[in-house]
C-alpha positions in Angstrom: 109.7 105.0 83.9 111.3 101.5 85.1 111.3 100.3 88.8 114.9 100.1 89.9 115.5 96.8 91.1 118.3 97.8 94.0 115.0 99.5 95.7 112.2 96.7 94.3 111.5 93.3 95.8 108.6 91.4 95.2 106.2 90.7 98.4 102.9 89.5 99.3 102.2 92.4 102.0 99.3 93.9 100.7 97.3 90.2 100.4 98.4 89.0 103.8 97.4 92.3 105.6 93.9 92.3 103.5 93.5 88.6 104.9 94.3 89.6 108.1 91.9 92.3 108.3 94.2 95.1 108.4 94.1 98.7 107.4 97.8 100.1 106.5 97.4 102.1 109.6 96.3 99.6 111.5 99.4 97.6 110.5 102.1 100.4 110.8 100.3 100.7 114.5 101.5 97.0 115.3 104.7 96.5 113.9 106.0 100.5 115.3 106.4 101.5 111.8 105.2 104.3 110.1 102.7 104.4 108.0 104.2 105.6 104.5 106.8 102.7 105.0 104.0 100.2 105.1 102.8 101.9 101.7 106.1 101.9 100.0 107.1 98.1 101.1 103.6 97.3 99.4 104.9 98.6 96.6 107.8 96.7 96.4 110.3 98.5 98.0 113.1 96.7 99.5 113.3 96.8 103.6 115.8 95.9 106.3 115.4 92.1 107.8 114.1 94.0 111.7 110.9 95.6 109.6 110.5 92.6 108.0 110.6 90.5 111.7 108.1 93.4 113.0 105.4 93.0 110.2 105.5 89.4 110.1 104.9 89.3 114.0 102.0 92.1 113.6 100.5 89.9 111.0 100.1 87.1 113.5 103.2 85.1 111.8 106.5 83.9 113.0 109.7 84.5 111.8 111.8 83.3 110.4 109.3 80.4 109.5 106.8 82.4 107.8 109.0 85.0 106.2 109.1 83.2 102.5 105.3 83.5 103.1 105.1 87.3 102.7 109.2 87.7 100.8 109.5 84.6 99.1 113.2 85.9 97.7 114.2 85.3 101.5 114.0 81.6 100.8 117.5 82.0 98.9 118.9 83.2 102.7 117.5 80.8 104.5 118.6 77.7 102.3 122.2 79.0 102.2 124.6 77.1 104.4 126.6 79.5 106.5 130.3 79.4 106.4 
């Protein structure tokens, strides 16, 4: 069975809330998300730009600056001129 892309993006969740010392729970508790969300973004699926804001911010990071640091796709947005 194949991962469809529309719902898959590739992040770096799961090792930045290990390094930071978190359980899932403990994560979800932070950023007001619940807890099978955190799960499911760990594995890839895709999530609106406000959850992403929230985990960044619960995982002691800014946004936007550090977003490319857990999404690095997101660097395609942030490069793009606006017009």
């Amino acid at each position: 069975m194949g991962t469809d892309r529309k719902l898959s993006e590739e992040n770096w969740l799961y090792e930045k809330r290990r390094a930071a010392g978190l359980t899932q729970g403990e994560l979800a508790h932070r950023a007001r998300v619940g807890l099978r969300a955190i799960s499911y973004i760990e594995n890839g699926w895709r999530c609106r730009r406000e959850i992403k804001r929230r985990l960044i911010n619960a995982l002691g990071l800014k946004f936007p600056r550090d977003l490319t640091a857990v999404w690095p796709t997101e660097a395609r947005y942030l490069e793009s001129p606006r017009g």
